[in-house]
N, C-alpha and C positions, 0 to 999 in steps of 0.2 A: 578488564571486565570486573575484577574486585570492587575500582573504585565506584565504578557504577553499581555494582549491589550493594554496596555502603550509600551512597548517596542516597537509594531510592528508599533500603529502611530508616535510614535519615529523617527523608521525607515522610514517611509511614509514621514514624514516631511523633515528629511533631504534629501531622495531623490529629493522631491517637490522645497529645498531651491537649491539645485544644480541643477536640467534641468530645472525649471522655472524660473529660477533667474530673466529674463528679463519682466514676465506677475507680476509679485509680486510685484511692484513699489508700495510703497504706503501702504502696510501691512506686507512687509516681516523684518522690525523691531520686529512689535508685535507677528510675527509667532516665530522667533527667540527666542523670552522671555519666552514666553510659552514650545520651546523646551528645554529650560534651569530647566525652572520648573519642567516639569516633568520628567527631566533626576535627578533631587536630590532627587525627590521622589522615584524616583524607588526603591532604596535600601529598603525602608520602607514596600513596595508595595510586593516585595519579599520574604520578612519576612513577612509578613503574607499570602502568600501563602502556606508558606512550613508548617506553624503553624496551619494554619487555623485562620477565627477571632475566637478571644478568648471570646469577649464580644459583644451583642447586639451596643454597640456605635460604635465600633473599626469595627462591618458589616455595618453599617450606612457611616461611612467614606470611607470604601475600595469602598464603592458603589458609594460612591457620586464622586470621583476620576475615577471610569469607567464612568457612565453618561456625567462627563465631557468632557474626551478623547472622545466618540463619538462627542459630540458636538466639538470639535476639528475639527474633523477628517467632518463636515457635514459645517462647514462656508469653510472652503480649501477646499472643493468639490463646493461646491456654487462658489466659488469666479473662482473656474479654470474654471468652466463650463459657468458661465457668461462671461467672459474675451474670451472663447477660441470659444463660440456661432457667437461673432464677426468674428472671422476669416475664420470662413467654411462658411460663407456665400458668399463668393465670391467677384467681381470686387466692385459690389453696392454698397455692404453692406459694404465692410470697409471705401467706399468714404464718406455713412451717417454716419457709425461712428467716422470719424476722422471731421465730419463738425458738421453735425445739431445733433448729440449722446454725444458731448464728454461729457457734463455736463451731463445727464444721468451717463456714466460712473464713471465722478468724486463721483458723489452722491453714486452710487454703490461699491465705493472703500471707500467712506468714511464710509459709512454705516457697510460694514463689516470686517471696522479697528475699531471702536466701539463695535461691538460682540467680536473682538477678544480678545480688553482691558479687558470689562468685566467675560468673562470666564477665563484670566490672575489673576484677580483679584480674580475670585474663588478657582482657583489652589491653590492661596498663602494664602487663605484664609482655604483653606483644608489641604495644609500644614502646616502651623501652629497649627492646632487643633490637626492633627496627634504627631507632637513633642512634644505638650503639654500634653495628652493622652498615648505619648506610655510608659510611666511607669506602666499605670495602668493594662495593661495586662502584667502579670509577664513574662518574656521574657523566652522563652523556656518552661512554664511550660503545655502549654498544648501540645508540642513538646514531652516535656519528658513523659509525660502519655502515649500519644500513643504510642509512644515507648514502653515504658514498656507492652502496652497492646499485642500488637503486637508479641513483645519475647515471655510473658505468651502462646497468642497463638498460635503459633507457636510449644511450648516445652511442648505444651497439648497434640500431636501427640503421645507421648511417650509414653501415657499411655491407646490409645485405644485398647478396646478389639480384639483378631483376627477376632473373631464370625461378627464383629460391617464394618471389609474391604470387597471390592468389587472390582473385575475386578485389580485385585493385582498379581495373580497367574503367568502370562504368563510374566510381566513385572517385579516380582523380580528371577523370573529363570533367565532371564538374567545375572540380576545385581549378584548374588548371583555367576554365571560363574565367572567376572570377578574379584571378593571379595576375593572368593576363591581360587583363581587360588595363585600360589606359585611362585613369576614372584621373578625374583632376585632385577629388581628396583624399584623404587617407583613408585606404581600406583596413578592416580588421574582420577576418574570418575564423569563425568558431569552429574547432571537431570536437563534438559531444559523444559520450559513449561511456560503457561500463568499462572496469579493469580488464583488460586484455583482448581489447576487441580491436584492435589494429588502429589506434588512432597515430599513434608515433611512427609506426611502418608507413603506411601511406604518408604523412608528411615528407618524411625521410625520402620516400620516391620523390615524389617532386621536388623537394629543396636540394638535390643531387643533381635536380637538371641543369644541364647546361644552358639551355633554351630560356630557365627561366632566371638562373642567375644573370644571364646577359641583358637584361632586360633590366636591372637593378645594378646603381653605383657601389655600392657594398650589400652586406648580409654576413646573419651572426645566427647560429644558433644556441638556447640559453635554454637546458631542464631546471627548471624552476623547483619541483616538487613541496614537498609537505613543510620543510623545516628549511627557512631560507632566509640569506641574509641581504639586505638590499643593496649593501655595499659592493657586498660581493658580487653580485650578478650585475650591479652596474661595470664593477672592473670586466668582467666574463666578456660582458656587452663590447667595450672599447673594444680589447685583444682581439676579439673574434672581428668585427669590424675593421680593424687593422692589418690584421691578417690575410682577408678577403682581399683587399687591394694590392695585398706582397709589400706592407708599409711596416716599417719598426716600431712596435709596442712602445711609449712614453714608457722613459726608465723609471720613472717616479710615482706609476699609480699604486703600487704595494701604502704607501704615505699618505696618499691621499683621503681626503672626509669624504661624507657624504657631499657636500655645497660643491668640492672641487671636481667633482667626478661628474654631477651633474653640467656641472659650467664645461667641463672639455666636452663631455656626449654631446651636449646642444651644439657647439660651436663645430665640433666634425661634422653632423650632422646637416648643418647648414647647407642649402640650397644643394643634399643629397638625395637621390629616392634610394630607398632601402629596403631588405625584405629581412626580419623580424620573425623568428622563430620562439616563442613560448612554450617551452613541453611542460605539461606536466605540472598544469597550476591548479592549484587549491582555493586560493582564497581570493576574492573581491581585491583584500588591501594592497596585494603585491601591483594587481593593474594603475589602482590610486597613486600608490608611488609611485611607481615606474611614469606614471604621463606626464608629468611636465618635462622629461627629459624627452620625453617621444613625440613633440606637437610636431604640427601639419607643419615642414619648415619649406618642403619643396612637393610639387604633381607627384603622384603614382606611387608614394611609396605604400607598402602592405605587410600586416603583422599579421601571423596565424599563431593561434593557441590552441594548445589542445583541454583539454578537460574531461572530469568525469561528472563534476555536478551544471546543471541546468544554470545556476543563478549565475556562475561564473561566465557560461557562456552568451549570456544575454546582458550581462553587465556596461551599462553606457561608458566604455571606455575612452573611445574616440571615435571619429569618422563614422564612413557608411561600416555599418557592418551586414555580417553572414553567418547564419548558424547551419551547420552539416552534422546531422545526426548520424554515427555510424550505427549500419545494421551489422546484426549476426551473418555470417556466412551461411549461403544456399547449401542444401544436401551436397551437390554437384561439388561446389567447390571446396565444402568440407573435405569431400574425398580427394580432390584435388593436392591438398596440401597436405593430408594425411603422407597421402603415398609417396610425395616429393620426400619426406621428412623419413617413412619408415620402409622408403625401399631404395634408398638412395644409390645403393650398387647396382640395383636390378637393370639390367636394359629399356629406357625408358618411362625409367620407375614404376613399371608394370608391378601390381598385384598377382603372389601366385596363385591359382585358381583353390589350392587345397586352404587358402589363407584367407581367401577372401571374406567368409559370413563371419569368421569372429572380428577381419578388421572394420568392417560394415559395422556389427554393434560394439567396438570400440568407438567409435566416427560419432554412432547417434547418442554415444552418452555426454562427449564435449556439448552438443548445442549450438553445434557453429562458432561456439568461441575459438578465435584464432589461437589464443595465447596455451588453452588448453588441446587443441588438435597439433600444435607442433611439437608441445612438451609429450604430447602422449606418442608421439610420431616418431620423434629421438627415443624413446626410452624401447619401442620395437626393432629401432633399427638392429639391435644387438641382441635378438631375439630369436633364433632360429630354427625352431622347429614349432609343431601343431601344438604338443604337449604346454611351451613357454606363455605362447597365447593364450589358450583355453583358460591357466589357470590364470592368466592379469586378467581377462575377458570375465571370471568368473568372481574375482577375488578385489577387482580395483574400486577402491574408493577412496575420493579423492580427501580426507583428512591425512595423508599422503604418510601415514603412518608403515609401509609399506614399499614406498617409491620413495625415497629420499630425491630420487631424479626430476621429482614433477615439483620439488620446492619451491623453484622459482611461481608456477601458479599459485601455491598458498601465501607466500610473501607478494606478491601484486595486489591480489586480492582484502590480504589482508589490512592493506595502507586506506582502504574504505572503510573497513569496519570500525578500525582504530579512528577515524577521523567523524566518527558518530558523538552527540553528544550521549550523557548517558541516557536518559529517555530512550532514543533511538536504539541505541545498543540491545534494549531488554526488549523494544517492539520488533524491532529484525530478526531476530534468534527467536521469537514469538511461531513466527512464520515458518520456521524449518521445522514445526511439528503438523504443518499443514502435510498430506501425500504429495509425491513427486507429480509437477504438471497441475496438479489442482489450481484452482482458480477460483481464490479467496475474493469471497463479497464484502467490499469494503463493509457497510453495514455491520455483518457478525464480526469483522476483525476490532473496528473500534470499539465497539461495545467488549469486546473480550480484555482489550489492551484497557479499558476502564473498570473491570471487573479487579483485575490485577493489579490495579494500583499504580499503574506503568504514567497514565496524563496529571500533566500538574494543573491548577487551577488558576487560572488566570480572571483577574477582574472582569468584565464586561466580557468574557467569554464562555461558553457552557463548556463543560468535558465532552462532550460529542463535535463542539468545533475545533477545539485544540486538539483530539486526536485525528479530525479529519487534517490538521495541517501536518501533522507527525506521517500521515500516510503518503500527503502532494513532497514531504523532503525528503522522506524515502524512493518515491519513483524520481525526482531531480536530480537526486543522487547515483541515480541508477540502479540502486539496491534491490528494486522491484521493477517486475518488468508490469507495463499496466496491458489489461488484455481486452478489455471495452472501457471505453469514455464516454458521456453523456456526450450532445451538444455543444457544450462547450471544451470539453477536455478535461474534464474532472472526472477521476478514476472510477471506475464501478465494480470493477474485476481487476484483480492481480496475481502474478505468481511469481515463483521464484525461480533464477534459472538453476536449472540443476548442482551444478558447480559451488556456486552460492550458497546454497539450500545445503550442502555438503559439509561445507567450508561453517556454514551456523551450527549445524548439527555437531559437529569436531569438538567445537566452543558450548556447547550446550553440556556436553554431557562431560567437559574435564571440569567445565565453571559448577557444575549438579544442577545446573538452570533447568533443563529437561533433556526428555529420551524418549524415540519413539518406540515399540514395542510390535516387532514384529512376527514372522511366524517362528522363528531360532526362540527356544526357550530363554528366557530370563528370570534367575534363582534372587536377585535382590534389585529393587530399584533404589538408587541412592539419589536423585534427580527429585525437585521440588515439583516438576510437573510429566504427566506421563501421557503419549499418544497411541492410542490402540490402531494398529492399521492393518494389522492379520490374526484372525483365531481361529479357531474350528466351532468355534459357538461358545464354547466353556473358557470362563476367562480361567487359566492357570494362577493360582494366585501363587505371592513370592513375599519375603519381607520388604520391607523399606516403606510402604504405601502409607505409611502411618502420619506420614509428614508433607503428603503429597497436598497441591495446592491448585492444579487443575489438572482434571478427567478428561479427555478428547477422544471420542470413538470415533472411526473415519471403517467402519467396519460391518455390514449388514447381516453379520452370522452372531454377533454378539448380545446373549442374553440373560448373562449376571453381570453383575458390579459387585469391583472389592471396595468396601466403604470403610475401611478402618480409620483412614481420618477423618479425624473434626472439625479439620481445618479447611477444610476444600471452599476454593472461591467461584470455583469454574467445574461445571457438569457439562458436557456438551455430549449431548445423544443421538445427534441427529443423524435421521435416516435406520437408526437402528430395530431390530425387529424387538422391542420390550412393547411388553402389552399391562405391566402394573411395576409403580415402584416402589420398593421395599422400604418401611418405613422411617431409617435411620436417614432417607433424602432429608427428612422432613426436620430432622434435629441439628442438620448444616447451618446452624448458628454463624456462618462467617462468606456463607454462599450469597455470590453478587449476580452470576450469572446459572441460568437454568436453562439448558438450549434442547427443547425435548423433539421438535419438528419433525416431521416425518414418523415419527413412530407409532404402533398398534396403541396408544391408551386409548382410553375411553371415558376415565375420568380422572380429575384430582382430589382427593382430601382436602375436607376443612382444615386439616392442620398442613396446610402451605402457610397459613397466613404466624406460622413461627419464623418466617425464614426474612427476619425482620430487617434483615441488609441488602433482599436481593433486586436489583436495578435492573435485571432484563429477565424475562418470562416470555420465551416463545415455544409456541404451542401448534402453528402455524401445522397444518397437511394431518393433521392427527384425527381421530375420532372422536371426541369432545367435541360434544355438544353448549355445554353451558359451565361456568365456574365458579367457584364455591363463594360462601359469602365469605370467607377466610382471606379472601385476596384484597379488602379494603383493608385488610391491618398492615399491608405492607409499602408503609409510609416511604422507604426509598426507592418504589420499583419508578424507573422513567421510561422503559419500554416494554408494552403489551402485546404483542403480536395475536390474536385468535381468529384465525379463518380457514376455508381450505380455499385452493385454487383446484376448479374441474381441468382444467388446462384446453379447453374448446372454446376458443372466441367466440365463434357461430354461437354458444347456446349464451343465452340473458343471464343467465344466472352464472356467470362467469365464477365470482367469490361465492362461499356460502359460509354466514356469518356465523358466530358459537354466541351465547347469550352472556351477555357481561352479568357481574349480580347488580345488585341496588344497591348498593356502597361504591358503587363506582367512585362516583362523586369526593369520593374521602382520600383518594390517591393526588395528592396536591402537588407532587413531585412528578408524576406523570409527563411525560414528554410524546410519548408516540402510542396510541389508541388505534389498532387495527382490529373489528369487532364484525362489522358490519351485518350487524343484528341490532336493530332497535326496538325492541320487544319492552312494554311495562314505559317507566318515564324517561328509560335512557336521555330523550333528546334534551330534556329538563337539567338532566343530572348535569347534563355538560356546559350546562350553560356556565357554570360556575370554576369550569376546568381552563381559567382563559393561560394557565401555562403553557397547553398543548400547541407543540410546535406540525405535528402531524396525526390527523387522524382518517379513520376510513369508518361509513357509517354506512347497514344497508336498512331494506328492509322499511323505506320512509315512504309517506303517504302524502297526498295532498294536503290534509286536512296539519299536516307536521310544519308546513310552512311558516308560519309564523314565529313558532318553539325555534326549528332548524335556524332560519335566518337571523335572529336574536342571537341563539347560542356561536355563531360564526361571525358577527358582528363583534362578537366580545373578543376573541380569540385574535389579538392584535398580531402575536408570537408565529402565527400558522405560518405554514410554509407547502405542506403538501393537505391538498386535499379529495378527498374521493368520497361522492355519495352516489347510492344504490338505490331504486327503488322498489317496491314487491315484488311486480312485474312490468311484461315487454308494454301491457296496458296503459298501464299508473301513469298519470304526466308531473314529472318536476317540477315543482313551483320554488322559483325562487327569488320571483320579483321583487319581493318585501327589503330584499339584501339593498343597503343604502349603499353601500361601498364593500368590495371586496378589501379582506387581512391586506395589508400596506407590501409583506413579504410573498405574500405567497408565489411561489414559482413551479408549481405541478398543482393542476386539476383536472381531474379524470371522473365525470359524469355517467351515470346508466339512467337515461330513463326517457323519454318522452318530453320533447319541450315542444311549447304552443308556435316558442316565437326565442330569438338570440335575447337572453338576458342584458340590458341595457351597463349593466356594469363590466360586459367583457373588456369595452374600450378602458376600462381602467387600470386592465392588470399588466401594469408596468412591468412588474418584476417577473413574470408570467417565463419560461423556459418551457413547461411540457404541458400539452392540452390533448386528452383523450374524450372524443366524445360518441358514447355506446349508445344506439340504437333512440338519437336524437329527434329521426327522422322530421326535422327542420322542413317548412314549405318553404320559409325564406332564405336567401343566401346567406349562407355563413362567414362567407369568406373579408364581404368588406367591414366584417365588424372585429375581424384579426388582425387584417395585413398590416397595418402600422405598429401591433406591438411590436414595441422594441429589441425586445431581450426570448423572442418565442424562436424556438432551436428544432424542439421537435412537433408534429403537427398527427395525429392517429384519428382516423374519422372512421368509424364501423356502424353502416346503417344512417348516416348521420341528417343526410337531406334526400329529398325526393324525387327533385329536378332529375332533367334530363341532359343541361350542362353544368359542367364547374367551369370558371374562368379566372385563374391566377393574373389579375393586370396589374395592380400595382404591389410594391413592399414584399413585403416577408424577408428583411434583408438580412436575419442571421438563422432562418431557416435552413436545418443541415440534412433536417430526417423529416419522410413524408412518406403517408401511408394512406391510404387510399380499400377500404373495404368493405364486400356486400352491398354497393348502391344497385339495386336491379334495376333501376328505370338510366341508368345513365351511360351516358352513349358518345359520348363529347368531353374530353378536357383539352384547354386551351392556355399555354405559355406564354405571357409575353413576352419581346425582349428584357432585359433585364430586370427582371422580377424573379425571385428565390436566386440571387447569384450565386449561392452556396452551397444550394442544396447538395448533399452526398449520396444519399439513398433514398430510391422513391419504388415504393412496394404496390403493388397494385393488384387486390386480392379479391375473385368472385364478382367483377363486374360484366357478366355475359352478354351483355349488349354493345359495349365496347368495342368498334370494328377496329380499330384505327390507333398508332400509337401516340399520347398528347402532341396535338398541335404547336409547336417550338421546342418541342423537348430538345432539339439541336443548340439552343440558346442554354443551354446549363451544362457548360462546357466543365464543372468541377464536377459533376457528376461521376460515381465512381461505381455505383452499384444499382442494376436495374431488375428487379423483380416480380413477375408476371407469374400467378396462378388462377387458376380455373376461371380463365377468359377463353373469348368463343376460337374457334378452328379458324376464323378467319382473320382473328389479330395476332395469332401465331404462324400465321404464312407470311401475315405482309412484314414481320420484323423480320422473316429471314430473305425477306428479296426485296418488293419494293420501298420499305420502311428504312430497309436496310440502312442505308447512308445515313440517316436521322439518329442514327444509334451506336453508329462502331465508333466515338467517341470515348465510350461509355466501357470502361476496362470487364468489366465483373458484369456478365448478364444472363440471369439463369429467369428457364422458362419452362412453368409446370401443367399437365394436363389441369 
């Protein structure tokens, strides 16, 4: 983890040597020197991550090399915030500073060119100790143990008893289908899963079979894992192949190259079918080599891998392939294997009754992870009375500072963290200051992880796409569990599995990354970031906060804030009851993110517009009304959030917008404009904002059509759009629109339309279309159904009719909703038209006898939802409807 905090004030630095160039007169020599330093160290820094320290001194050094980077990273925060205090202070204040200040200043510049020499001097002073020391930790050799420990277990799997699995049954019928199946090419089946979720157990069941070894002329098994040599698992490969058949091992493969090793596998191989065991593979490149020794040489042979990242297992290796995602174990069978593990003497491995509720909330804090239900299962077995439990049940947390018995979960687990690049490293541990179970909206998390400094920049990509890809290799990885996906599968919601979340939090607070702050007193924070998750209302202050780098309240009692740094990049308040904030918010010269949502304000000061770094402003649920004209000065905000949500779909006025000022226009950096208040020239202003990737606008009139459609014309970048109009009245004019944004893929309308916009047929890229209280005479539907790329479809009020009839297309529609048509009486499915559909909602249509006409034709159907329909389409789904519907797994039905 060192190296990755080096690396990313690395990166800080040099961005800081490039856009400050001109405030750095006078210390950006010694910032330079220092970026030199520890760019030589890094490699050193490196190596011992992937190792681990190997020795009490070699953790003494890797430490004193992070403490130092903070101190870095905390005089470059001093110096920009001193330097750039100057300048927001207006006409005055830079006249006192270029006359009666400058000596201050000079004093101030020399002062922390002095800091900076002497922590330069510690650098080289740590680097040198490192060079001179790194012999003494044998290089690779606690690499290579773990190694070894890892493969041992690993290919321990082989030998569990059947009696000893759990929750196996449903998920090797599967595999065992396509094992067996007699396919002419070369099969390859994927098990995908996080660390310890049973994927090598279940392999291990089945490649133990007899049933299925006989069905194959050889078979090898081969743990691959993190650190691997090709040569060597080619030799693995032969012996175990060799073996398989009761044949003598070739005396001479110990000699053998690479070329020779492959030329005997092929030629054994020849005109053999074989089954191919892969545990425990990492990387794309091990599959690349390995396949030319592996081609199709004979029918039916079949490789299974296991994995924990996504790309591996989808990777075009060979053949037909198969991806099996292992799930978490069910409650049931959590307990199931608890009790095998922690009652093993018991008769039946019965639970005693006096035992029970604490092993129950042992059970629910694994998660269903297998790897942690049996280590926590062992470690009861030797536990023997109410007092032993109570206090693991009271006291367990899995940083296993306490169980040296549950290591093995911290070393599995840990083989994911370590295999992070560093980006990811500092965005996952990001996450374990989120609360337990919480369910992080992608939105606030990228925005957070770009506040901090965590996304790099990449050419032709914005920081809001390169952190949404840092978010899709984190759920690949399995690091994140995703908990809603759009239409397409791209995350919306995420959390953390407990274990995980644990295992971060361990690594947060020995690295001082952060700490959450519960209700147990804490006398000092030493953590760069701190997360409030229990108080009594009064925050207890402590030292340390002086250096903190973001604020996270997750806490609705909470109504002070300790602000003694200057340095904070992240405020997040949300939900919190604060009703004004104190005025040193306003002097966070280094604040990127200001997340106030949900909270009692009512307004904000003109002096926001000091807070000249900050790139997100959400204000969203609050009581603000209107915003200052101080928020055109803040030339790097890129997301605006100002609305409330009533949370009642039934009523028009669903958003209710806050008044942007008249400098809107001046925010050129702007990416996301959620307002939906067009009061004064707003629609004028924007015409000029053709950066905005997403905006939301209410409050528009007829007579705005012209303004509106010009300013959305420009806006080639849009991607979400949502306009409002006064009222349920007012008709949407938006004919003037020559062509819809090229990108846009969500539009969500309120208002009154005469007639279908002749541009809908164009919106290719189009994924989400909400249309509120449209109420359309003519059909809507065939001026959708061919878009290509539309996922999800929400119609509230939208047409008048008295049928809808889905006939042709909608072919990547997943989600369908259907709301408040009072006049409609009739929906009709064709055969294959929405073959995809998943969820189909169908809200307030009381006229509605009957359930849609083919609904039995949307066999993917997974979820069907009926409220406030009449009494007699709630009789006929539970009798004669009935057949049309038990398809359909998930079907809830509301008066």
């Amino acid at each position: 983890m060192e190296s990755a905090i080096v690396e990313l004030l690395i990166d800080n630095i040099t961005s800081a040597l490039a856009t400050e160039a001109s405030l750095l007169w006078g210390v950006r020599d010694a910032i330079e020197d220092i970026k030199l330093e520890l760019t030589s160290m890094r490699s050193l820094l490196i190596d011992a991550d992937k190792r681990g320290a190997s020795s009490a001194g070699e953790e003494t050094r890797v430490t004193n090399v992070r403490n130092t980077a903070y101190d870095v990273e905390d005089v470059i925060d001093m110096f920009m915030y001193h330097i750039n205090s100057q300048q927001i202070g207006g006409r005055f204040a830079w006249f006192l500073h270029h006359t009666i200040y400058i000596p201050q200043t000079l004093w101030a510049r020399h002062k922390i060119a002095c800091k900076l020499q002497n922590i330069n001097k510690t650098i080289k002073t740590t680097s040198e100790l490192n060079e001179k020391y790194r012999g003494d930790s044998i290089e690779g050799k606690s690499s290579g143990d773990f190694h070894k420990w890892v493969v041992r277990h690993a290919e321990s799997c082989l030998f569990v008893e059947e009696d000893e699995l759990v929750g196996i049954k449903d998920k090797r019928k599967q595999l065992m289908m396509w094992l067996m199946d007699r396919e002419q090419q070369q099969t390859v089946i994927s098990i995908l899963g996080m660390g310890g979720s049973g994927k090598t157990t279940l392999v291990a069941n089945i490649y133990n079979s007899d049933a299925v070894k006989r069905q194959f002329d050889c078979y090898a098994w081969i743990t691959v894992s993190q650190k691997y040599d090709v040569e060597d698992l080619l030799r693995s490969m032969i012996k175990e192949f060799y073996e398989s058949k009761k044949e003598t091992n070739p005396s001479d493969l110990s000699s053998m190259n690479y070329r020779l090793l492959v030329k005997m596998l092929v030629s054994y191989l020849e005109k053999k079918s074989y089954l191919l065991v892969l545990d425990d593979v990492w990387d794309t490149n091990v599959l690349d080599e390995l396949k030319v020794s592996l081609r199709d040489r004979y029918p039916g042979s079949k490789i299974i891998l296991t994995t924990r990242k996504d790309d591996v297992s989808h990777h075009p290796f060979m053949g037909i392939r198969y991806v099996h995602r292992i799930q978490l174990l069910e409650p049931d069978e959590a307990w199931e294997l608890f009790c095998k593990k922690a009652f093993l003497g018991s008769p039946n491995r019965i639970c005693p009754p006096e035992l029970k509720s604490f092993a129950q909330e042992l059970v629910r804090k694994c998660k269903g992870l297998p790897l942690a239900i049996a280590a926590l299962g062992s470690l009861m077995y030797s536990k023997n009375d109410m007092f032993q439990w109570n206090q693991i049940n009271n006291t367990l947390n899995w940083n296993l500072s306490n169980n040296p018995e549950l290591e093995a979960v911290k070393s599995i687990l840990l083989l994911s963290f370590n295999d992070l690049p560093y980006q990811l490293k500092h965005c996952f541990l990001y996450c374990s200051l989120f609360p337990e179970d919480h369910e992080i909206r992608r939105k606030r998390l990228i925005k957070l992880w770009m506040a901090e400094g965590f996304v790099e920049k990449f050419e032709g990509s914005t920081l809001e796409e390169v952190a949404d890809s840092y978010l899709v290799k984190l759920t690949f990885r399995n690091m994140l569990q995703v908990v809603r996906r759009n239409e397409f599968g791209r995350p919306q919601r995420c959390k953390m599995h407990d274990i995980l979340r644990e295992l971060a939090l361990s690594i947060s607070v020995k690295e001082k990354f952060g700490v959450v702050h519960g209700a147990e007193e804490m006398k000092e924070c030493k953590a760069r970031r701190i997360s409030i998750h229990k108080t009594d209302g009064e925050f207890k202050s402590f030292t340390g906060t002086s250096k903190l780098r973001s604020f996270l309240v997750f806490n609705k009692l909470l109504k002070t804030l300790p602000l003694e740094s200057k340095m904070l990049r992240v405020l997040d308040l949300e939900d919190a009851p604060i009703d004004e904030l104190p005025d040193e918010v306003f002097k966070l010269f280094n604040l990127r993110y200001l997340n106030l949502r949900g909270t009692l304000l009512k307004k904000l000061p003109n002096s926001i517009g000091r807070l000249i770094n900050l790139q997100t402003l959400d204000v969203k649920d609050t009581h603000i009304d209107a915003l200052p004209h101080g928020i055109g000065k803040l030339q790097n905000l890129r997301h605006l959030i100002m609305y409330r949500n009533t949370g009642n779909w039934n009523d028009f006025r669903y958003f209710i917008g806050m008044q942007a000022p008249s400098n809107i226009g001046q925010l050129k950096n702007l990416q996301t404009l959620c307002c939906f208040e067009a009061k004064g020239d707003l629609i004028r202003q924007i015409r000029s904002m053709t950066q905005l990737t997403s905006i939301g606008i209410g409050n528009v009139k007829e007579a705005d059509e012209t303004d509106l459609c010009i300013s959305i014309q420009n806006m080639r970048l849009l991607r979400v759009l949502t306009i409002m109009v006064t009222n349920e009245e007012e008709t949407l004019r938006m004919d003037a629109l020559p062509s819809p944004p090229p990108n846009l893929q969500n539009l969500i309308l309120f208002g009154k339309l005469e007639k279908v916009p002749q541009w809908f047929r164009s919106l290719q890229s189009l994924t989400f279309l909400q249309l509120d209280w449209s109420r359309l005479e003519d059909d809507l539907l065939p001026h959708i159904a061919t878009l290509p790329n539309l996922g999800h479809l929400l119609l509230t009020n939208a047409y008048v009719g008295k049928q809808l009839c889905f006939n042709t297309s909608f072919l990547k529609l997943t989600e369908l909703g259907i709301r408040n048509f009072p006049q409609l009486n009739e929906i009709t499915i064709e055969k294959g038209v929405m073959p995809n559909l998943k969820t189909l909602n169908i809200d307030s249509c009381m006229e509605l006898k009957t359930v849609p006409k083919g609904i039995e034709y949307l066999q993917n159907l997974q979820e069907l939802y009926l409220k406030s329909v009449s009494m007699e389409l709630r009789n006929r789904i539970c009798s004669m409807d009935l057949l049309k519907v038990q398809h359909i797994p998930k079907r809830y039905i509301w008066k």
